[in-house]
DRENVOPA-890042 format. One record per residue (C-alpha): residue number from 1; residue in three letters; x, y, z; chain. Coordinates in Angstrom, 2 decimals, decimal comma, always signed. Layout:
# residues N
@seq NUM; type ala; c1 X; c2 Y; c3 Z; mol A
...
//
This chain:
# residues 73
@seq 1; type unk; c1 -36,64; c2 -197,66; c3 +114,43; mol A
@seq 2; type unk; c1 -36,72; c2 -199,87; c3 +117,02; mol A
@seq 3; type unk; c1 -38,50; c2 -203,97; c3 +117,26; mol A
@seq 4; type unk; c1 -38,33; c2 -206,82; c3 +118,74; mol A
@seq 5; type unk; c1 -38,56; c2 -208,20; c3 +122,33; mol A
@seq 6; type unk; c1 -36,47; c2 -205,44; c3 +123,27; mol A
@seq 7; type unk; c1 -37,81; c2 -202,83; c3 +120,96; mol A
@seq 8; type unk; c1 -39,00; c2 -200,44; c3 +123,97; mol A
@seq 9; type unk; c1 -35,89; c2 -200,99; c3 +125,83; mol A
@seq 10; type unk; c1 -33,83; c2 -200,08; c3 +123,43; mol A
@seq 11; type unk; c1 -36,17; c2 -197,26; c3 +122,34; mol A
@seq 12; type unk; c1 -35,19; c2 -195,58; c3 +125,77; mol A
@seq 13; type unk; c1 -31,61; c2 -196,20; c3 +125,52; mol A
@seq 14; type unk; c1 -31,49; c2 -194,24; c3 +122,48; mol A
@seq 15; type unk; c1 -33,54; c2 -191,54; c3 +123,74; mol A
@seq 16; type unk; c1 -31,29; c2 -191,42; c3 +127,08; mol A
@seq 17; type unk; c1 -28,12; c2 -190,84; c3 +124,95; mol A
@seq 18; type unk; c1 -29,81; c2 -187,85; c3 +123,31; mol A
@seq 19; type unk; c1 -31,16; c2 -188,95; c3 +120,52; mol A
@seq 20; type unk; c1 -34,57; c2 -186,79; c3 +119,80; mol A
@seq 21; type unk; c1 -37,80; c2 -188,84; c3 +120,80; mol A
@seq 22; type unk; c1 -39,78; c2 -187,69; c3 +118,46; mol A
@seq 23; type unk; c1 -37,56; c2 -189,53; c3 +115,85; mol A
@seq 24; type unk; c1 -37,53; c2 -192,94; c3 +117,32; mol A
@seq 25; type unk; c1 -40,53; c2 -195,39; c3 +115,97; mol A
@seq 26; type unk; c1 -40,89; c2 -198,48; c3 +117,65; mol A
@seq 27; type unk; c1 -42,50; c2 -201,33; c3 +116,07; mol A
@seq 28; type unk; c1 -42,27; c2 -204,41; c3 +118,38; mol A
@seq 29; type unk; c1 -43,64; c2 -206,87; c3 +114,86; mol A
@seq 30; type unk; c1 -40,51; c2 -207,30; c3 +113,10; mol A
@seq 31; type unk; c1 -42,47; c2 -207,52; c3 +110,11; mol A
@seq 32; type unk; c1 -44,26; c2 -204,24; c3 +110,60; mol A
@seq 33; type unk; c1 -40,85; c2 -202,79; c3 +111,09; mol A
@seq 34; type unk; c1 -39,40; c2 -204,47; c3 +107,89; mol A
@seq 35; type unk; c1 -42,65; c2 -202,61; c3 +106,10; mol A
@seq 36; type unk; c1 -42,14; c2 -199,74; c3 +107,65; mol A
@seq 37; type unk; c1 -38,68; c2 -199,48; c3 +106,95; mol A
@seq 38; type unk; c1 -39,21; c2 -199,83; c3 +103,21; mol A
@seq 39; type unk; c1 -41,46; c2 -196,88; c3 +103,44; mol A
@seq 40; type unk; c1 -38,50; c2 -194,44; c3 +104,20; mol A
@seq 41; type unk; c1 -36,42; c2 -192,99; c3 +101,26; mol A
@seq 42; type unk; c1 -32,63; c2 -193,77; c3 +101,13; mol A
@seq 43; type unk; c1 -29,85; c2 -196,14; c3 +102,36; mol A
@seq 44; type unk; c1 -30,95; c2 -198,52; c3 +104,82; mol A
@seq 45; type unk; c1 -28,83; c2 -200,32; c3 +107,51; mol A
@seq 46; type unk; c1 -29,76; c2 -202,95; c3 +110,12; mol A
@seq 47; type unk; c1 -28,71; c2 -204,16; c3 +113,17; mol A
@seq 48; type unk; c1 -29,28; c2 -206,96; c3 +114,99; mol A
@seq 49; type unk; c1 -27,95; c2 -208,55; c3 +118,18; mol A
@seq 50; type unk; c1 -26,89; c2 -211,91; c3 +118,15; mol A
@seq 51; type unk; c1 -30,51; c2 -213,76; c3 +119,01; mol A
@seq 52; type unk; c1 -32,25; c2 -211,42; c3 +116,80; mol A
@seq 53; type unk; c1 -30,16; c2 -212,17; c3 +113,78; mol A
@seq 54; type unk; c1 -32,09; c2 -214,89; c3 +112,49; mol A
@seq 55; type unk; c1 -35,98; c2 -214,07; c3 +113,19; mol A
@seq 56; type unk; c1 -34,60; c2 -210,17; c3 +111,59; mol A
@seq 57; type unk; c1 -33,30; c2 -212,27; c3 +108,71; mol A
@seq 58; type unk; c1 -36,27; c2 -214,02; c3 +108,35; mol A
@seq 59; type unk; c1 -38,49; c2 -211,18; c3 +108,41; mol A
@seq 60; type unk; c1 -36,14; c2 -209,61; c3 +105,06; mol A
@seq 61; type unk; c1 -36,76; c2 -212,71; c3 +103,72; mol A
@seq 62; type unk; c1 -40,76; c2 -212,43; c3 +103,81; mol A
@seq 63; type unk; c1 -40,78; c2 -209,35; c3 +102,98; mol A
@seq 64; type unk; c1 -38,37; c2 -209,80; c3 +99,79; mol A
@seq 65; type unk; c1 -40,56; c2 -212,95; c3 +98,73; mol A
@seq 66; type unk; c1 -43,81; c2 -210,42; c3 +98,98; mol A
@seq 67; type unk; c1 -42,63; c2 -207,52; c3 +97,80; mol A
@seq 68; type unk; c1 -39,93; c2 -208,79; c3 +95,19; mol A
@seq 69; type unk; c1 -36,85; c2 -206,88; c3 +96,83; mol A
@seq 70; type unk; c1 -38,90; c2 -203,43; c3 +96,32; mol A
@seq 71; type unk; c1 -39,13; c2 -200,74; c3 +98,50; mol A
@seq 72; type unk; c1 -42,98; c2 -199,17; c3 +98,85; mol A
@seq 73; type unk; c1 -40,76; c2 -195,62; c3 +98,31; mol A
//
Protein backbone atom coordinates (compact mmCIF):
# COMPACT_ATOMS: atom_id res chain seq x y z
CA UNK A 1 0.00 0.00 0.00
CA UNK A 2 0.88 3.14 -1.00
CA UNK A 3 -0.43 7.13 0.54
CA UNK A 4 0.39 10.22 0.85
CA UNK A 5 1.38 13.16 -1.43
CA UNK A 6 3.45 10.81 -3.17
CA UNK A 7 1.28 7.78 -2.94
CA UNK A 8 0.91 7.45 -6.93
CA UNK A 9 4.48 8.11 -7.47
CA UNK A 10 5.62 5.74 -5.49
CA UNK A 11 2.87 3.34 -6.61
CA UNK A 12 4.73 3.34 -10.08
CA UNK A 13 8.09 2.95 -8.73
CA UNK A 14 7.13 -0.20 -7.22
CA UNK A 15 5.38 -1.43 -10.14
CA UNK A 16 8.53 -0.44 -12.43
CA UNK A 17 10.85 -2.64 -10.26
CA UNK A 18 8.52 -5.59 -10.86
CA UNK A 19 6.46 -5.69 -8.30
CA UNK A 20 2.84 -7.13 -9.62
CA UNK A 21 0.24 -4.19 -10.10
CA UNK A 22 -2.45 -5.85 -9.24
CA UNK A 23 -1.02 -6.03 -5.62
CA UNK A 24 -0.29 -2.43 -5.04
CA UNK A 25 -3.37 -0.34 -3.34
CA UNK A 26 -2.98 3.17 -3.19
CA UNK A 27 -4.79 5.19 -0.78
CA UNK A 28 -3.63 8.86 -1.01
CA UNK A 29 -5.85 9.58 2.85
CA UNK A 30 -3.39 8.42 5.24
CA UNK A 31 -6.15 7.60 7.37
CA UNK A 32 -7.94 5.44 4.84
CA UNK A 33 -4.66 3.69 4.46
CA UNK A 34 -4.15 3.27 8.29
CA UNK A 35 -7.91 1.55 8.05
CA UNK A 36 -7.17 -0.26 5.40
CA UNK A 37 -4.12 -1.58 6.63
CA UNK A 38 -5.75 -2.95 9.77
CA UNK A 39 -8.03 -4.86 7.52
CA UNK A 40 -5.16 -7.22 6.30
CA UNK A 41 -4.19 -10.31 8.44
CA UNK A 42 -0.59 -10.55 9.82
CA UNK A 43 2.60 -8.56 10.67
CA UNK A 44 2.48 -5.12 9.64
CA UNK A 45 5.45 -2.77 8.86
CA UNK A 46 5.57 0.92 7.88
CA UNK A 47 7.60 3.18 6.24
CA UNK A 48 7.82 6.55 6.07
CA UNK A 49 10.18 9.13 4.59
CA UNK A 50 11.42 11.74 6.60
CA UNK A 51 8.39 14.52 6.03
CA UNK A 52 5.88 11.86 6.23
CA UNK A 53 6.99 10.60 9.58
CA UNK A 54 4.96 12.72 11.62
CA UNK A 55 1.42 13.21 9.72
CA UNK A 56 1.95 8.82 9.32
CA UNK A 57 2.45 8.94 13.08
CA UNK A 58 -0.35 10.92 13.61
CA UNK A 59 -2.65 9.03 11.57
CA UNK A 60 -1.56 5.57 14.05
CA UNK A 61 -2.34 7.70 16.63
CA UNK A 62 -6.13 8.39 15.49
CA UNK A 63 -6.63 5.37 14.56
CA UNK A 64 -5.29 3.70 17.97
CA UNK A 65 -7.47 6.35 19.98
CA UNK A 66 -10.67 5.04 17.71
CA UNK A 67 -10.11 1.75 17.44
CA UNK A 68 -8.27 0.99 20.86
CA UNK A 69 -4.98 -0.53 19.22
CA UNK A 70 -7.33 -3.25 17.38
CA UNK A 71 -7.07 -4.45 14.12
CA UNK A 72 -10.72 -4.77 12.14
CA UNK A 73 -9.04 -8.53 11.25
Amino acid sequence: MTSGTRAYDIAVRIKCSGYDPANIVVRPDLDEAVEELAKTPGRKFVIANYTAVQPTRSALKRYISKHGGKSNE
